[in-house]
C-alpha positions as CSV (number, residue, x, y, z in Angstrom):
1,X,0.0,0.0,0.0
2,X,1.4,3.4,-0.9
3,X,2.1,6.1,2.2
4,X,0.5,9.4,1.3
5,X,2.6,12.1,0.6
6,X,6.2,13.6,0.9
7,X,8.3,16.6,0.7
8,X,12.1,16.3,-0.6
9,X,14.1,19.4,0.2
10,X,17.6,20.2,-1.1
11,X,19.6,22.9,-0.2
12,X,22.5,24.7,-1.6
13,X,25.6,25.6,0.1
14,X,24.3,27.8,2.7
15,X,22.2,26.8,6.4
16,X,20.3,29.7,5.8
17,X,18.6,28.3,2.5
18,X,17.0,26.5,5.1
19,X,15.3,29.3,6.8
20,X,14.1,30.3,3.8
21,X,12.4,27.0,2.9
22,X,11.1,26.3,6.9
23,X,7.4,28.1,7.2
24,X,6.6,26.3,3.3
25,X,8.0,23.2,4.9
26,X,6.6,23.5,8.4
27,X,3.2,24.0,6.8
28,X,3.4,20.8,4.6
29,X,4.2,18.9,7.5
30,X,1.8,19.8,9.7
31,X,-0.5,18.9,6.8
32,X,0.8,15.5,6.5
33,X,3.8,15.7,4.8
34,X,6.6,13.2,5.8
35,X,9.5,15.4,5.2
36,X,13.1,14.3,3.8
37,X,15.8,16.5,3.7
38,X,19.0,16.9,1.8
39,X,22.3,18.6,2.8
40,X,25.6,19.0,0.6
41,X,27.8,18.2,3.7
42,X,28.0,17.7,7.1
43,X,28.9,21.2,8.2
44,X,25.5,22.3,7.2
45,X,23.6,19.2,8.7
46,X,25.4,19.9,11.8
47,X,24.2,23.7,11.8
48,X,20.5,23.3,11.0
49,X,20.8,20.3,14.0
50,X,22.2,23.0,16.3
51,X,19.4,25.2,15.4
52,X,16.2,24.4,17.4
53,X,13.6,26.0,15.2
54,X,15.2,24.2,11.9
55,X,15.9,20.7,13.5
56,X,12.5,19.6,14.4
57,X,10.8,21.2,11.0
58,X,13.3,19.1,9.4
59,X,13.0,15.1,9.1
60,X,14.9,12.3,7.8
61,X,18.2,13.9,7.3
62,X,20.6,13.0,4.6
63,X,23.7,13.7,3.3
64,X,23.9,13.9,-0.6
65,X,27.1,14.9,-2.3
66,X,28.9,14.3,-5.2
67,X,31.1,11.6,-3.7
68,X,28.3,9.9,-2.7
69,X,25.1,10.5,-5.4
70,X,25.9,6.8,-7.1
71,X,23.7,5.5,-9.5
72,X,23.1,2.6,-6.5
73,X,21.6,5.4,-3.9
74,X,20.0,6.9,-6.6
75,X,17.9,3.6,-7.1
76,X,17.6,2.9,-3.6
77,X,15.6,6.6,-3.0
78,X,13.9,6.0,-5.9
79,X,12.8,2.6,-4.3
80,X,12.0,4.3,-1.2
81,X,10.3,7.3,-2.8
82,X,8.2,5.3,-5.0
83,X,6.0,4.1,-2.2
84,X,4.5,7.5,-2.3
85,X,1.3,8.6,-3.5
86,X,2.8,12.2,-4.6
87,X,5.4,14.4,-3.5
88,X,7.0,17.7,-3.7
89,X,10.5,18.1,-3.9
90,X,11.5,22.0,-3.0
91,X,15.0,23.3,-3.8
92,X,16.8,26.6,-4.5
93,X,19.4,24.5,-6.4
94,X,19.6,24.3,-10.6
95,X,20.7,20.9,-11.1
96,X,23.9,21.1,-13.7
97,X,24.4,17.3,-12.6
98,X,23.5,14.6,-15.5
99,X,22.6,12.4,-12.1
100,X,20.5,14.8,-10.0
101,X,18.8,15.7,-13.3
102,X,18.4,12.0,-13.9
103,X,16.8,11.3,-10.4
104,X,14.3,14.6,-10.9
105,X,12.9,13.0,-13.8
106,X,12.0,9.9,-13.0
107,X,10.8,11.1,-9.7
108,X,8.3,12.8,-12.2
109,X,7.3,10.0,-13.2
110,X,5.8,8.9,-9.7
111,X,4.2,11.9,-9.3
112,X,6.9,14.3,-7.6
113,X,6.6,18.2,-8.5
114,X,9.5,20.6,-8.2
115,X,8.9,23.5,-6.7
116,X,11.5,26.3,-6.3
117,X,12.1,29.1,-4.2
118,X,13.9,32.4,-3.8
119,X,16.5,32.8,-0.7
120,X,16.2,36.6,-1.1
121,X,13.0,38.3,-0.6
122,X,12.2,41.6,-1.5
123,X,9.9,44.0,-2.6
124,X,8.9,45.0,-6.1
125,X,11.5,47.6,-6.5
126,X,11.9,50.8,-9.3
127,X,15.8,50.1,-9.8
128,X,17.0,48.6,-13.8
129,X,20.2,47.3,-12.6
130,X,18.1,45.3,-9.5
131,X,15.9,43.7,-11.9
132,X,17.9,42.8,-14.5
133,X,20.9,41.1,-12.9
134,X,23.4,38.4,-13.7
135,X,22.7,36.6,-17.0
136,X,20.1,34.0,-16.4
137,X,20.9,30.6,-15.8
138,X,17.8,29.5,-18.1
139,X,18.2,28.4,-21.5
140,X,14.4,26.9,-21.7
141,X,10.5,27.1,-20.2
142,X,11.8,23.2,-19.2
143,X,13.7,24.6,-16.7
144,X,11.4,26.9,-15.1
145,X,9.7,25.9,-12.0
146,X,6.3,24.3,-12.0
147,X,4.2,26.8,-10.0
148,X,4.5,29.9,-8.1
149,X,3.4,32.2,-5.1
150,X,3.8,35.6,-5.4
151,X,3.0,38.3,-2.6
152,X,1.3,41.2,-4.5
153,X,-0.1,42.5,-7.4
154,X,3.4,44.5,-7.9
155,X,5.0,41.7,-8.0
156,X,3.0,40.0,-10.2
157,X,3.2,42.6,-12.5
158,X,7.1,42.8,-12.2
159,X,7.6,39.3,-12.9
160,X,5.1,39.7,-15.9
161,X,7.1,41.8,-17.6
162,X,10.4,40.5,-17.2
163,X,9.7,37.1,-17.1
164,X,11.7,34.4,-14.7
165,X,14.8,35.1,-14.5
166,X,15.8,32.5,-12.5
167,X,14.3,28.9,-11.6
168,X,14.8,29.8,-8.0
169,X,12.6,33.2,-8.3
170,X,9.6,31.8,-7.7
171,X,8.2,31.5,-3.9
172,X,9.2,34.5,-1.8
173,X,9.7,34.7,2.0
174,X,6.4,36.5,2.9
175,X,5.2,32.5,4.2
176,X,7.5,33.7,7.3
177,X,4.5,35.5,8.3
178,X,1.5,32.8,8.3
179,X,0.7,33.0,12.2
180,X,1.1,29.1,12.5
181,X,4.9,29.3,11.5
182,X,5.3,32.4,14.5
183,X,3.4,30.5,17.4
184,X,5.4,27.2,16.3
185,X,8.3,29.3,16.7
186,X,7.7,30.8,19.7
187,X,6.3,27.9,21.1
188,X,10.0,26.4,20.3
189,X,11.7,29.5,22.2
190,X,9.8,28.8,25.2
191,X,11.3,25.7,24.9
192,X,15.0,26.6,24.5
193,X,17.6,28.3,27.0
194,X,18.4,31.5,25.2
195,X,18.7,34.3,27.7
196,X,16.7,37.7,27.6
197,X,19.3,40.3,26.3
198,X,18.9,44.2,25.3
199,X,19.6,44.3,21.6
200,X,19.8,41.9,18.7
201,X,22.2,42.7,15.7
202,X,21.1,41.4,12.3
203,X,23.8,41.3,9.7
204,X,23.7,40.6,5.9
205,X,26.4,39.3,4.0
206,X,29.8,41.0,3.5
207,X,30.4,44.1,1.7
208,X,33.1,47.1,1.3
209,X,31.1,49.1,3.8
210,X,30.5,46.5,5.8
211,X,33.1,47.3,8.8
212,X,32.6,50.8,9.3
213,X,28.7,49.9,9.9
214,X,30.4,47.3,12.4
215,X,32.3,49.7,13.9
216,X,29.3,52.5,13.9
217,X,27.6,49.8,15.9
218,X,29.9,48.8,18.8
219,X,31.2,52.8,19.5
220,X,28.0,53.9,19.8
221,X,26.6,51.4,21.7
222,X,29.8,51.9,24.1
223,X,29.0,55.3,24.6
224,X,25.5,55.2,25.3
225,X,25.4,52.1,27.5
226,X,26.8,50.1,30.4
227,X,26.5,46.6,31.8
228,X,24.0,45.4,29.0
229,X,23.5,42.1,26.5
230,X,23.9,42.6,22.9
231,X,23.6,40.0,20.4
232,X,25.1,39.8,16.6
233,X,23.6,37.5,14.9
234,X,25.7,36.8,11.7
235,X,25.1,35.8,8.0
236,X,26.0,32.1,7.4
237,X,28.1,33.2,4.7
238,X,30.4,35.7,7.0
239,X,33.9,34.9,8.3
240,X,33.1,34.6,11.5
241,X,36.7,35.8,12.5
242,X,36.1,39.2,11.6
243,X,33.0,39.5,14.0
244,X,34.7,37.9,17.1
245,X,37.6,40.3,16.4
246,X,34.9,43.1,16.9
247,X,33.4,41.2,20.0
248,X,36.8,41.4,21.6
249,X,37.8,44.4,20.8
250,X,34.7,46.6,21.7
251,X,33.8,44.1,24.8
252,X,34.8,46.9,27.3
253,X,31.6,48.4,29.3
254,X,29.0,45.7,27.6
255,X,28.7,42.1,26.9
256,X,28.5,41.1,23.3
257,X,28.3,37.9,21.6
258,X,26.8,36.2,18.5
259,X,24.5,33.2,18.3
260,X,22.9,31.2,14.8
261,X,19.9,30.9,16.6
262,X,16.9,31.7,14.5
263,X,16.4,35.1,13.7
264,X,12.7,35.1,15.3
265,X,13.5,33.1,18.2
266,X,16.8,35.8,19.0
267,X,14.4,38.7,18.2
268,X,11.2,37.1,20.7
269,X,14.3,37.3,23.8
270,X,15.0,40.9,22.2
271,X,14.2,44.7,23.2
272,X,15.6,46.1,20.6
273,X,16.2,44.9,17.1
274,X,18.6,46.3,14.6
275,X,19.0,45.1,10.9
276,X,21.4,46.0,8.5
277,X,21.2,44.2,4.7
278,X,18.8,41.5,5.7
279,X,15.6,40.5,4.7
280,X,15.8,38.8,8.3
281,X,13.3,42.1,9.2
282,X,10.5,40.1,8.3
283,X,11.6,37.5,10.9
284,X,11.9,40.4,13.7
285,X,8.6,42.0,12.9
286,X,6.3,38.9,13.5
287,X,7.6,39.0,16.9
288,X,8.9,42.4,17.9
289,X,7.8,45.6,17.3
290,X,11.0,47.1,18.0
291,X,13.0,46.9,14.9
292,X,14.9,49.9,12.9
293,X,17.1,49.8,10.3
294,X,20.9,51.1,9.9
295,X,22.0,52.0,6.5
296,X,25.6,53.5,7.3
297,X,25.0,55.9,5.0
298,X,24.2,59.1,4.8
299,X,20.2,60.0,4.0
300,X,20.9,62.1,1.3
301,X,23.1,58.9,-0.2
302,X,20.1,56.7,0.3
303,X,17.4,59.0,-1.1
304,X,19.8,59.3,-4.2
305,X,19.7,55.3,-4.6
306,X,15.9,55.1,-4.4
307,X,14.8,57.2,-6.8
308,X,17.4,56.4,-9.2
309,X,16.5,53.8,-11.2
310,X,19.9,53.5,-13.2
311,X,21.6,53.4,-10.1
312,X,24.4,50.6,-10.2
313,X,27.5,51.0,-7.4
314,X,29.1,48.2,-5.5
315,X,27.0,47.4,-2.5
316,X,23.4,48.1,-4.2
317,X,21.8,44.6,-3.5
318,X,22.4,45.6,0.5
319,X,20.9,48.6,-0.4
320,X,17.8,47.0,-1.6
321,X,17.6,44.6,1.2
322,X,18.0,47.8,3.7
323,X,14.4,49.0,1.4
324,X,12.9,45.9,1.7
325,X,12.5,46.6,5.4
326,X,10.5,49.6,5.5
327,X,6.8,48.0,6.0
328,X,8.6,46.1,8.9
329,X,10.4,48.8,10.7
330,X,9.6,51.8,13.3
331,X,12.4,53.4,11.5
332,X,15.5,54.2,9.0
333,X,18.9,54.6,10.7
334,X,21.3,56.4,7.8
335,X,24.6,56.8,9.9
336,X,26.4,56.8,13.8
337,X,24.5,60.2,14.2
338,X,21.1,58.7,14.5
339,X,22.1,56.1,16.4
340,X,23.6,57.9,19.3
341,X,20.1,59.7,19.0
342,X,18.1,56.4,19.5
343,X,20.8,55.0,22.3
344,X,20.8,58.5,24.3
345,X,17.0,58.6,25.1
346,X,16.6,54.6,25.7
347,X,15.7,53.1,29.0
348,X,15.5,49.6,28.9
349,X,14.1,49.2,32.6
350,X,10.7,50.9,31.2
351,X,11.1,48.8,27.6
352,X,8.3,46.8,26.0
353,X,8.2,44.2,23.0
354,X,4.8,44.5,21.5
355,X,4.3,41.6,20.0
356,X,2.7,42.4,16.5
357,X,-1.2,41.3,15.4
358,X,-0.9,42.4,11.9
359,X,-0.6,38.4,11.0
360,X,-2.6,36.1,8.9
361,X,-3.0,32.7,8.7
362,X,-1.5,31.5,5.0
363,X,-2.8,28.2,3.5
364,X,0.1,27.5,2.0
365,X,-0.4,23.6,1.5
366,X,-3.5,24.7,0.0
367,X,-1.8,27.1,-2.4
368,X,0.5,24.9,-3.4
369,X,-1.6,21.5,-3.8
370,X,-4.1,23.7,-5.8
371,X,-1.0,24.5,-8.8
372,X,1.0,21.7,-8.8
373,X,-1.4,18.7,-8.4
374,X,-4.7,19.9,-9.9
């Protein structure tokens, strides 16, 4: 007798792809889905294990690399994945491999859909250089992706016009939001021992700016406070040596350390929540209502870049994540100035987290049964 049903996810080189596929994934499962996961290597394994939230969404994990995809464990997971009725396999990946793209295809065959996603969520946005990119990767509709959710009207439009440009740009991170996903993870937070702390730091990946908005963060935080917690929380991608040479240097008058934690677990124990080139705002907002933006640069800088639409200079993509935060923040933060301004007037003895309302509850099974099996 056939099981039901069954989600395959396969992740790139990054943990964090994993964040981004967790609420789809979470949802599945708590609609019945028996959920197999994927990993490159072991170092990621071990960091979505180490991560509370990530490591009971995720099921049945496996290690599949190019040492080890044989044409024998290919048949044995086709075996095993057989006994399904119908499945879903999600991915960010484009398979270049004649083997992976050998085990998609006959995984068609007994009734498994691909559906991509995007690790990058943003808003529709007015800037040419955002929109058009890299070259694509797709040669052919084939390749495209099988189905698609898409937030708003805008970008409905956007995508319209310029077509896909990649297989991954397909389901966005707005599914962080469905009110299941933020009570399972709070219910998890409950759960774990992370401390209560002052102020959570969320950083995006590296860029030629990226230590002065470091080092605009730990001096003014120095001079505007003593004796309390702040928290960096990385991205994955990050040398982690050139954070804990921060931590050490600037750990004079307050304690500062980093964590992978998730972000919305990190930003639940939060007061204050500070993002800098990180779509990880969304995360923050479902939980805190406490979350501003630094730009490290100066306003008039920022205002150029946003209604420019030719605008093209090293360092735009953080830019653009910085703008995709405005429906999640209280405010912008352009440079050291405003944050000593936000610091000086702060007392955390007479802080509140507001937990925000403005949630919904997402059928994303629903959504995604209704395009890809019907």
């Amino acid at each position: 007798m056939k099981k039901d049903k069954c989600v395959i996810v396969i992740g790139g080189n990054r943990a964090n792809n994993y964040e981004t596929f967790a609420p789809i994934v979470y949802d599945l499962k708590t609609n019945g889905y028996n959920i197999i996961t994927f990993f490159q290597d072991k170092k990621i394994k071990n960091l979505v294990e180490e991560n509370q939230i990530l490591n009971n969404v995720f099921e049945e994990k496996k290690i599949i690399s190019k040492k080890n995809f044989s044409l024998l464990l290919i048949i044995k997971l086709i075996y095993e994945l057989s006994r399904y009725r119908k499945g879903l396999i999600i991915t960010n990946r484009y398979f270049n491999s004649i083997k992976f793209k050998l085990f998609i295809k006959i995984l068609k065959i007994f009734n498994f859909k691909t559906v991509y996603t995007k690790s990058f969520s943003r808003p529709p946005t007015k800037n040419i250089y955002a929109l058009v990119g890299a070259p694509s990767k797709i040669k052919n509709k084939s390749n495209l992706s099988e189905f698609c959710i898409l937030p708003t009207k805008h970008h409905v439009i956007e995508y319209a016009l310029l077509g896909f440009r990649y297989n991954q740009m397909i389901i966005s991170g707005y599914p962080k939001m469905n009110i299941k996903w933020v009570q399972y993870c709070s219910e998890m937070t409950n759960l774990t021992n992370i401390s209560n702390f002052e102020i959570l730091i969320v950083v995006g990946i590296y860029h030629d700016n990226f230590e002065k908005v470091l080092t605009d963060l730990f001096l003014s935080i120095n001079k505007n406070f003593k004796n309390i917690n702040i928290c960096f929380k990385p991205h994955p991608t990050n040398d982690a040596k050139i954070l804990n040479t921060y931590i050490k240097k600037f750990s004079i008058n307050n304690n500062f350390f980093s964590s992978n934690q998730n972000v919305m677990s990190l930003s639940k124990q939060s007061k204050l929540i500070i993002i800098h080139g990180t779509s990880a705002s969304i995360d923050a907002f479902c939980v805190n209502n406490n979350v501003y933006c630094y730009w490290g640069e100066e306003k008039e800088k920022v205002d150029e870049y946003i209604n420019n639409i030719f605008y093209d200079q090293n360092g735009f993509d953080i830019l653009e994540s910085n703008l995709l935060s405005k429906p999640f923040i209280k405010s912008d933060l352009f440079t050291i100035n405003d944050l000593d301004d936000l610091f000086r007037n702060l007392d955390f003895k007479k802080f509140t987290n507001v937990k925000n309302t403005d949630l919904k509850t997402s059928k994303i099974t629903y959504k995604i049964e209704e395009k890809v099996f019907q």
